[in-house]
C-alpha positions as CSV (number, residue, x, y, z in Angstrom):
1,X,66.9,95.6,140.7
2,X,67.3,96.1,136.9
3,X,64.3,96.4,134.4
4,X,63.6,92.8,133.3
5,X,61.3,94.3,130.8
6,X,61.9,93.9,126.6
7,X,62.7,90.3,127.2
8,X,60.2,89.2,124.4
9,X,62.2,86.4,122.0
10,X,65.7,87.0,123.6
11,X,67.3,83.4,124.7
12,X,67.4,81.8,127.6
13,X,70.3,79.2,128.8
14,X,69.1,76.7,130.8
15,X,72.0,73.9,131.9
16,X,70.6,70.8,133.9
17,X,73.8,70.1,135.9
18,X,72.5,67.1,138.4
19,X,70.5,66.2,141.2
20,X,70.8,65.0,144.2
21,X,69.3,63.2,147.4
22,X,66.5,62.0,144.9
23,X,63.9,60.2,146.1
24,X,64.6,55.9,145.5
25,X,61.6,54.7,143.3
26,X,63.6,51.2,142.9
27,X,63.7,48.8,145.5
28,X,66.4,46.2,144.0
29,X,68.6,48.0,141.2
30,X,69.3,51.1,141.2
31,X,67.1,53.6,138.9
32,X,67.8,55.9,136.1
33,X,66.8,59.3,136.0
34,X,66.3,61.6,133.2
35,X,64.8,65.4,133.9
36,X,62.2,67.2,131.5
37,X,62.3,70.9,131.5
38,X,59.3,73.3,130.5
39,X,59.0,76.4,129.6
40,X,55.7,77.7,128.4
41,X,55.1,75.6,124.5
42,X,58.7,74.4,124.8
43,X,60.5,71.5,126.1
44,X,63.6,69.7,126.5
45,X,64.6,66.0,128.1
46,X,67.7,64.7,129.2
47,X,69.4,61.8,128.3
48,X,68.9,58.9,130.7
49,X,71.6,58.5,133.6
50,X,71.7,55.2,133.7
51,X,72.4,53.8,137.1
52,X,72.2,57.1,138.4
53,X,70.1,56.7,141.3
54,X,70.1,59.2,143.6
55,X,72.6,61.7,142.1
56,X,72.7,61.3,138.9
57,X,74.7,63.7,136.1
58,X,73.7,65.3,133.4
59,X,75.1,68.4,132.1
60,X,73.3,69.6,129.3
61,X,72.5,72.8,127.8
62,X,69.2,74.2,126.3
63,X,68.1,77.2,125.0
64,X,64.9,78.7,125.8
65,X,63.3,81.7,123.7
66,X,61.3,84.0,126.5
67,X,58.4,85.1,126.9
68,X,57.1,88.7,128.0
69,X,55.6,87.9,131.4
70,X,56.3,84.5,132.0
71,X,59.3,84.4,134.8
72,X,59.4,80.8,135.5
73,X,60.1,77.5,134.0
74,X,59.3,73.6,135.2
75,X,61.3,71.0,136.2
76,X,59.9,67.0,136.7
77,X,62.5,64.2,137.7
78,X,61.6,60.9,136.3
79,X,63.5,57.3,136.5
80,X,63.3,55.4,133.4
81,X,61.4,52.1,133.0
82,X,61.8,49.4,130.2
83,X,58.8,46.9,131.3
84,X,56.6,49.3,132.6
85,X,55.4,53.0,133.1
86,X,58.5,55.3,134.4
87,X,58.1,56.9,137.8
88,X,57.9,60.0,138.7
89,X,60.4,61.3,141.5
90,X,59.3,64.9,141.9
91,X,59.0,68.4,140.3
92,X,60.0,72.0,141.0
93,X,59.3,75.4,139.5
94,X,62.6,78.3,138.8
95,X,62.3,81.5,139.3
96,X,63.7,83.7,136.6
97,X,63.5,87.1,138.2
98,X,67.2,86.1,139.6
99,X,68.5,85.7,135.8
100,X,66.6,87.7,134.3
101,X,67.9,90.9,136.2
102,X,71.8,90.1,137.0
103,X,72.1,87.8,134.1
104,X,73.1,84.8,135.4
105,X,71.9,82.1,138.3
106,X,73.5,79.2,139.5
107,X,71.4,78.2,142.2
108,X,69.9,74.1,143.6
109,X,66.0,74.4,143.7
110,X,64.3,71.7,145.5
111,X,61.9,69.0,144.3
112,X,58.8,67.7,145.8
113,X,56.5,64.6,145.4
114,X,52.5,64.6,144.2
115,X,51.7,65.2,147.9
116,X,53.8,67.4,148.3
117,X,56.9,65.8,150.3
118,X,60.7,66.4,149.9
119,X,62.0,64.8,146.8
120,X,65.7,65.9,146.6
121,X,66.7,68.9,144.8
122,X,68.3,69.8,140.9
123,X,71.2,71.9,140.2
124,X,70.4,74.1,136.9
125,X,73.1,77.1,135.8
126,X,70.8,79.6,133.8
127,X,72.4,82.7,131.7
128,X,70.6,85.2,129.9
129,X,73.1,86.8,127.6
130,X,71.2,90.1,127.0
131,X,71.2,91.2,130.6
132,X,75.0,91.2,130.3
133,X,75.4,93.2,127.4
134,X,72.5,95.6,129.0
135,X,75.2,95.8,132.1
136,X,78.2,96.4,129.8
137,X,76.3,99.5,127.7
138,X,75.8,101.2,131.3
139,X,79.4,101.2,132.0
140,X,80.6,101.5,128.6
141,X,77.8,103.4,126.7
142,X,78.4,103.4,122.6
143,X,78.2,107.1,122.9
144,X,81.5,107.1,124.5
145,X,84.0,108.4,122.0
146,X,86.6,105.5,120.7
147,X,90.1,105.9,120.9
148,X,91.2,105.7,116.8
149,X,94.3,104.3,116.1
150,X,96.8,106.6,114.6
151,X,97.4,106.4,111.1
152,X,101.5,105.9,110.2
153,X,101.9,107.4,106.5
154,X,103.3,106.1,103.6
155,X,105.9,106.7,101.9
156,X,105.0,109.0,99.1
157,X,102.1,110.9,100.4
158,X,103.5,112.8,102.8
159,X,106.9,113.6,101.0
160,X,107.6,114.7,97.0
161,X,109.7,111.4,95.5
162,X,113.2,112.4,94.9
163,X,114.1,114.8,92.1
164,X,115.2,112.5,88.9
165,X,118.2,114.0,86.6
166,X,116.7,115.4,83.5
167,X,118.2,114.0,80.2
168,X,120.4,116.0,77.9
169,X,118.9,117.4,75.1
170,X,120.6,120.0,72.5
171,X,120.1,123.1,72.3
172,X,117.0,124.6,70.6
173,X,115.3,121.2,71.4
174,X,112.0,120.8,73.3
175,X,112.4,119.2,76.8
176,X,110.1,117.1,78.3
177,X,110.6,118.9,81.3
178,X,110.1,122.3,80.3
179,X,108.6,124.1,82.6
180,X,109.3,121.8,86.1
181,X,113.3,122.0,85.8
182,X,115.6,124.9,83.9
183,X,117.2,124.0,80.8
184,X,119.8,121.3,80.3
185,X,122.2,123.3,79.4
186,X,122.2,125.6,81.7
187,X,122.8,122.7,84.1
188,X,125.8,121.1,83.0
189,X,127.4,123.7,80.7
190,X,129.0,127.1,81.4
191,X,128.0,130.0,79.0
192,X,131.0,130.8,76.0
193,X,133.4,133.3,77.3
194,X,133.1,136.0,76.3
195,X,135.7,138.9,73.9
196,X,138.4,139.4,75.7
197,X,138.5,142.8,77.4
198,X,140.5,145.4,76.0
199,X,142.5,146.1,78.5
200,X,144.7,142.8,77.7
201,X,146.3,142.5,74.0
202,X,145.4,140.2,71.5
203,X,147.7,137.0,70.6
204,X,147.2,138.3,67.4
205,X,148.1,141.7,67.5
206,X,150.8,143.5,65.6
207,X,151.9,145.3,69.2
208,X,152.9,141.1,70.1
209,X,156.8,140.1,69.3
210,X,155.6,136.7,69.8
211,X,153.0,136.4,66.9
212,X,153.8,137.4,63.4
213,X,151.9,140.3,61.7
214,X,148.2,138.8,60.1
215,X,148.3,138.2,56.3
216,X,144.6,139.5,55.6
217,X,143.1,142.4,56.6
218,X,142.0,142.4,60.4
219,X,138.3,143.7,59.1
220,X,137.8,140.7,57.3
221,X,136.4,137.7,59.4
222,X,138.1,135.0,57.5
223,X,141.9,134.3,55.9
224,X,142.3,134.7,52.2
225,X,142.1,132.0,50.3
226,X,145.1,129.7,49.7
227,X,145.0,129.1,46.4
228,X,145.7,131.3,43.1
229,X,143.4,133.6,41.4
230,X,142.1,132.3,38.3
231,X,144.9,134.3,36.4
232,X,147.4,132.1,37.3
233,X,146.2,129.0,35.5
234,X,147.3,128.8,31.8
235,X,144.5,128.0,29.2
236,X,143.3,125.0,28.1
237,X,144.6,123.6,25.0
238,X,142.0,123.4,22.4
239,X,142.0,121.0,19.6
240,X,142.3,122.4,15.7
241,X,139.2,123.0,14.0
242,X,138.6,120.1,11.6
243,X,140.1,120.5,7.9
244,X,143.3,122.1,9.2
245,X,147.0,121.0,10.3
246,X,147.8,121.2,13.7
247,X,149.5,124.6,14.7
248,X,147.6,126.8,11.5
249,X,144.3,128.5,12.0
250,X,142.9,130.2,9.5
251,X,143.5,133.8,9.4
252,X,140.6,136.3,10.3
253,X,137.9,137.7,8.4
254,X,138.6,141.0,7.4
């Protein structure tokens, strides 16, 4: 048998199901029983069953705080009176140890009279809830390790995103992305080409048929320039001096 120890507080479910065979207290009509259950300061009534005479129905539920060292609780069977006193059928006392150690108990005890005679017997279902979570931490003790889910990633923190194109930017300018990615020309632009070699002649060598012979010196970077020197031009015509005709300038100082 379990420990039924620690029980101080914890709840108690007591449902009064019926009764049956009950003893007739009514000689004409048929009575009405109601049953009173007691548990130490605590007590509950049925409703009436009217008309239920000798196997009446009840099926209600009460809760019942224990208490450490009391392991029974009292029934009493009474049919209900309007003009006078009710009567009392009988009374019976229910064991708890049953409950209290498996957790649940679903058993008809018997009732007897004042003097002690058969009075019929009530059916109670009682359920103590704590037993039967006791029971389940002996099989399944909360020290037992627990299976964890496994956890899918997401997107992103498993994987770098995707590589976006850099911009174009001229050259000599400061990127953004300096430092992460090479420059953006040396993505999308070739170097220059460079001289050609020697070994292959120039288009504009004097050695090639096909090109005519330069007009400038082949030291000098640039062409000549296309226009005249400054010899070329005439000079300006200058008005006369004023005080003489046009064509006679006075003759020099000597």
């Amino acid at each position: 048998m379990m420990s039924i120890t620690g029980i101080q507080g914890q709840p108690l479910e007591v449902t009064v199901v019926s009764c049956s065979k009950l003893k007739d207290t009514e000689w004409i009509s048929r009575q009405d029983p109601y049953v009173c259950v007691e548990y130490g300061s605590t007590k509950f009534r049925t409703r009436t069953c009217t008309d239920g005479g000798k196997n009446p129905v009840f099926q209600e539920k009460f809760v019942f705080p224990l208490i450490e060292g009391l392991r029974e609780l009292n029934v009493f069977v009474w049919n209900s009176n309007t003009l006078t006193f009710d009567d009392f059928i009988g009374s019976g006392r229910i064991q708890l140890h049953k409950v209290l150690s498996q957790g649940f108990d679903d058993s008809a005890w018997p009732l007897q009279t004042k003097t002690g005679r058969h009075a019929g017997e009530v059916k109670l279902i009682l359920h103590y809830a704590a037993q039967n979570q006791r029971k389940s931490n002996s099989v399944h003790p909360p020290s037992a390790p627990q299976y964890a889910t496994p956890q899918v990633p997401l997107y992103g923190t498993s994987y770098p995103p995707p590589p976006t194109a850099a911009p174009y930017l001229p050259t000599g300018s400061v990127s953004a992305y300096q430092g992460s990615y090479p420059p953006p020309s040396t993505l999308s632009y070739p170097p220059p080409p460079t001289a050609y070699p020697s070994s292959s002649p120039s288009p504009y060598s004097s050695h090639s048929p096909a090109y005519p012979p330069p007009s400038y010196p082949a030291s000098s970077p640039y062409p000549p320039p296309s226009y005249p020197p400054p010899s070329a031009y005439p000079p300006p015509p200058y008005p006369p001096p004023a005080g003489y005709p046009p064509g006679i300038y006075p003759p020099p100082p000597y």
